[in-house]
N, C-alpha and C positions, 0 to 999 in steps of 0.2 A: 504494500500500500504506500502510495508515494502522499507528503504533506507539502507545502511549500515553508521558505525559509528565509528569513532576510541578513543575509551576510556584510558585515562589516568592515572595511580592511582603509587601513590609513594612504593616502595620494604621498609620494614624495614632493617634499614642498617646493623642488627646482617648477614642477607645471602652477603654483598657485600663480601667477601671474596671467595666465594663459586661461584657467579657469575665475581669476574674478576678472578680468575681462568677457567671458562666458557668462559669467553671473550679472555684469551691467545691462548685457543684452535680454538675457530672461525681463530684469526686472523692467526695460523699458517695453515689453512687450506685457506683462503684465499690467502695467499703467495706463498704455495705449488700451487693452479691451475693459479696464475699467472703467476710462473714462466715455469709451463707445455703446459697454454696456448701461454707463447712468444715463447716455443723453438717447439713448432707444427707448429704456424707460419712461423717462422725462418729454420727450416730446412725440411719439408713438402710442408708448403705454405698451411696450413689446417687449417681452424679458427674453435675449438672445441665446441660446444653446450652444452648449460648446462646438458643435457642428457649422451651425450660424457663423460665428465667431472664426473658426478655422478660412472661411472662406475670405476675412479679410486680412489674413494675416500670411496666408499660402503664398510662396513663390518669394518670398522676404529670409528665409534660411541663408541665404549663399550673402546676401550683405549683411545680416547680423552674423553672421558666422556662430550658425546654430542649426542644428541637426530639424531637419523636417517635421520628426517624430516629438523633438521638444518643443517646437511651437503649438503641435496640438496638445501636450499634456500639459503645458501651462492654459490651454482656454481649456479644458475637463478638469483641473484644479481651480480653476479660478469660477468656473461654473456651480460645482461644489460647496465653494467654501460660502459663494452667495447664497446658493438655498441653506446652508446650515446653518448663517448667520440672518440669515433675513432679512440682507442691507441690498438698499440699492448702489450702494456705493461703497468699498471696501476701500479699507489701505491702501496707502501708494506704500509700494519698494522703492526704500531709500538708498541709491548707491554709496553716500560720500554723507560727510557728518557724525556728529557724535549718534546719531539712533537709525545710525547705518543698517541694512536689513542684511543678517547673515546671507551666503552666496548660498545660490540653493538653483540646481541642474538640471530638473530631470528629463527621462528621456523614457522610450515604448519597449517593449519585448522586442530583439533584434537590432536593436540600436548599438549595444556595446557588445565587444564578443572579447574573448580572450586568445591572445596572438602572439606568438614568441618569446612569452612569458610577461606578457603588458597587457594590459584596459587599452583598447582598441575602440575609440568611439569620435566618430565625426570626422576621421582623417587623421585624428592626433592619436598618440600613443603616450599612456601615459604607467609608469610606472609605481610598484606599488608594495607595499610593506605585505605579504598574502600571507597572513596566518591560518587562513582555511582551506590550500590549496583547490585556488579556484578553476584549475583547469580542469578537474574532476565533473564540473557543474555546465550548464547547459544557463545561461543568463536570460533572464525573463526584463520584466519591468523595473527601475530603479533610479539612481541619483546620484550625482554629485553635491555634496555638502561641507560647507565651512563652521567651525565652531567659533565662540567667541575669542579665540586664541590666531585666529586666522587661517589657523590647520585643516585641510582640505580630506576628506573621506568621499570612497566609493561604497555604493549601498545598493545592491541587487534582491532581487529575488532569486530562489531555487526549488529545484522540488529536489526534497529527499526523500530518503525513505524511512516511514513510518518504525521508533522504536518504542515500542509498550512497555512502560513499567513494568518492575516484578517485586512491585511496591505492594503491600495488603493490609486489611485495615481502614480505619478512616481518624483522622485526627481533626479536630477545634484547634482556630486559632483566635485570642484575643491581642489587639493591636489597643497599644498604651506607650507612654512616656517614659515611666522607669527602666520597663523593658518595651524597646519596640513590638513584641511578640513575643506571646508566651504560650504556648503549646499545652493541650488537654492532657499530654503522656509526662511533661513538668518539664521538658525541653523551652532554652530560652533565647532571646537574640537579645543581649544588653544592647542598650544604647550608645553607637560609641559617639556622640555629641562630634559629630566631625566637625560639627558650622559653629558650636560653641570653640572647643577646642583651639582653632584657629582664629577665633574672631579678633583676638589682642592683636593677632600680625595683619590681619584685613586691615583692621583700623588704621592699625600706624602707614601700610602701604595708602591707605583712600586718602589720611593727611598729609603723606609727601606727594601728593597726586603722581604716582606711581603706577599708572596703568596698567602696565603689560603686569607688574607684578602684583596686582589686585588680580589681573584676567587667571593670572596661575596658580592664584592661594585657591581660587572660588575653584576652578580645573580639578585639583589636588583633592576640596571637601567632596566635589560629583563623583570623583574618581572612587575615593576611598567609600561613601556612602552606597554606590555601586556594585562595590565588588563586595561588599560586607553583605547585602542585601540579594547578590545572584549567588553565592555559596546556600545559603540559608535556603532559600529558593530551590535550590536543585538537593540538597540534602532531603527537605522534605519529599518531594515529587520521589527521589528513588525510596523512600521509603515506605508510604503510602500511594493506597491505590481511591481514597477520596478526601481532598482537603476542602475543610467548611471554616471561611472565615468570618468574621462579625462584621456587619456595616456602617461601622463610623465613620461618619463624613469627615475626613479632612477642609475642604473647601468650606466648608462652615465654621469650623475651628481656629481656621487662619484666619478670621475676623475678630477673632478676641486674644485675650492677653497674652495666651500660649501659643500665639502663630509659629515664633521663631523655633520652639519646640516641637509643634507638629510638622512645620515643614524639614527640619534635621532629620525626624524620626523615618520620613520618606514613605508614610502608607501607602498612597495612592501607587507610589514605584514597583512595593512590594507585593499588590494586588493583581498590577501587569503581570509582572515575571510569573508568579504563580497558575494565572490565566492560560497565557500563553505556550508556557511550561507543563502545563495538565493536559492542554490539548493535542500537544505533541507527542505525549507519553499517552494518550488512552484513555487518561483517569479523570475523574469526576471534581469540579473546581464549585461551589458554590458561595455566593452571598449571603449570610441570613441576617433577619432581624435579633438583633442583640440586646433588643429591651428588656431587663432585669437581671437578663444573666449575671452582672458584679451583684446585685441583691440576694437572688435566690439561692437556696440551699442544691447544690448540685446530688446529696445522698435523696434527702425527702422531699425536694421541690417545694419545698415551704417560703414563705417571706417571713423569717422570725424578726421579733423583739431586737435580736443582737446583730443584725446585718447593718454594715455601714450605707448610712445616705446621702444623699444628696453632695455638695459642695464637700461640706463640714466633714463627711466621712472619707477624702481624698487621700488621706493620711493612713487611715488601717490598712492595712496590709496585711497581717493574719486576724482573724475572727474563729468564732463558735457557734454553732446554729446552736439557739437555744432551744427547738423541736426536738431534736434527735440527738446533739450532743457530739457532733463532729466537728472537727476542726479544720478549718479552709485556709487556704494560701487564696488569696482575691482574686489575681489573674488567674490561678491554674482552675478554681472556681470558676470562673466566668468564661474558658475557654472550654470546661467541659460544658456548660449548660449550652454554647456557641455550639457544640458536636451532637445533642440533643437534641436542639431546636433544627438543625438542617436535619434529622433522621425523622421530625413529625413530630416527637415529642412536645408536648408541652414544658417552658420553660418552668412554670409556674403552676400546681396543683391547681384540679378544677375547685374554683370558690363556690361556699355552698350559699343558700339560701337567707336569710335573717326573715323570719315572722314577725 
């Protein structure tokens, strides 16, 4: 059974010149069908398809010096992002200036092939750090991208072939601050605070206005949050065959006082990788609702007397049900009842009656 795959591999930076010149041109082709697409809107009433749009833009490849196949995927990305945003008028791509728009490439299935050991695309050859040996692979749809460092990556698709976990079981995962996740079996992912950690060298780099060395503290906290976050990820997955996590919003979070902390802790990162990583392997990924899980007693399903609440109870971290007499660990409590509630269980015993 074959899956598709999105492979990563770093440009040598001798082509970045070659490619943000490629990247001026997307973005001025992207500004041209935004501003064609507002005034179709605006004085029509005609919202244009990427199809539509192809047609004004066709036969302009050979003086922008850009691949045929990437003027239409810029009008089917720019088509896209207006239905999902529901603007008649979207961002302009800034080439130059401080809110410069990263370079960004892309191109169709058959666009880039792989050639004498190089990325083969539009004429140019371009050279490349291959930690996936990519000659193995057949290149589908994908991209040229720059990060904020100015470091330029190729990004393909692949199909590979399907490998099934020989993972069994099902594990709860509760997603928190102390520990970023904490596991139903007592397995834990501390927090390693990469964005605190660093934050004294950020600073002092943002007040010698220090750019490049502000671009590479922040490089360094994604890096290290990254890989702390895909081991964790791929441990589970080989070891289970259904992981059930709980659904705390991060995006609401980050609006109050613990942004800085939920965003370090990396949820929403760790929800991808697990996603992704489940479906690749076979196994069973789910979201549940997590409501009372930190309250309820995971032995009797009770709300006792002694379960910490609200705000005020943020600070317990072990407890006693006072129904049954067990004593809980908070997280590993609430990531079992998280393993519960995804299997149907009720979190919470049925409440009876009052006459």
């Amino acid at each position: 059974m074959k899956q598709t795959k999105t492979l990563k591999v770093r440009v040598r930076d001798k082509h970045a010149s070659l490619l943000r010149q490629m990247a001026r041109s997307v973005n001025f082709v992207w500004n041209y069908l935004n501003e064609l697409s507002f005034r179709a809107i605006r004085e029509r009433g005609l919202f244009l398809s990427a199809y539509d749009m192809d047609r004004y833009t066709q036969g302009s490849g050979k003086e922008l010096g850009l691949h045929s196949q990437t003027l239409q995927e810029v009008s089917r990305e720019y088509a896209t992002r207006r239905k999902q945003f529901r603007k008649a008028r979207l961002n302009w791509r800034k080439s130059g200036g401080t809110r410069r728009s990263l370079g960004w490439i892309p191109f169709k299935s058959g666009a880039a092939q792989w050639k004498n050991g190089q990325v083969c695309h539009n004429g140019q050859h371009f050279k490349v750090w291959d930690s996936h040996g990519l000659s193995q692979y057949r290149f589908r749809s994908g991209s040229f991208s720059e990060d904020a460092r100015g470091r330029w990556y190729f990004n393909v698709v692949v199909e590979v072939d399907a490998r099934p976990s020989l993972g069994q079981g099902a594990v709860g995962i509760d997603l928190g601050l102390k520990d970023v996740a904490t596991c139903s079996d007592g397995t834990r992912l501390e927090n390693g605070r990469f964005y605190r950690d660093l934050e004294p060298a950020l600073a002092a780099a943002q007040r010698a206005g220090n750019k490049a060395r502000v671009r590479a503290i922040h490089a360094r906290i994604a890096n290290r949050r990254r890989d702390a976050l895909h081991k964790f990820s791929r441990q589970l997955v080989s070891r289970y065959g259904e992981i059930l996590v709980g659904d705390v919003s991060s995006t609401k979070l980050v609006k109050t006082r613990m942004a800085k902390s939920v965003l370090d802790a990396g949820w929403g990162q760790l929800k991808t990788m697990l996603d992704y990583k489940c479906a690749h392997a076979g196994i069973v990924f789910k979201v549940v609702d997590e409501r009372y899980t930190t309250q309820a007693c995971s032995n009797c399903g009770a709300l006792p007397d002694s379960r910490p609440k609200g705000i005020a109870g943020l600070g317990i971290r072990e407890w006693t049900c006072s129904a049954c007499g067990v004593m809980h660990d908070r997280d590993v409590n609430a990531a079992r009842n998280i393993l519960a509630a995804g299997h149907g269980r009720p979190v919470v015993g049925i409440p009876f009656l009052s006459t």
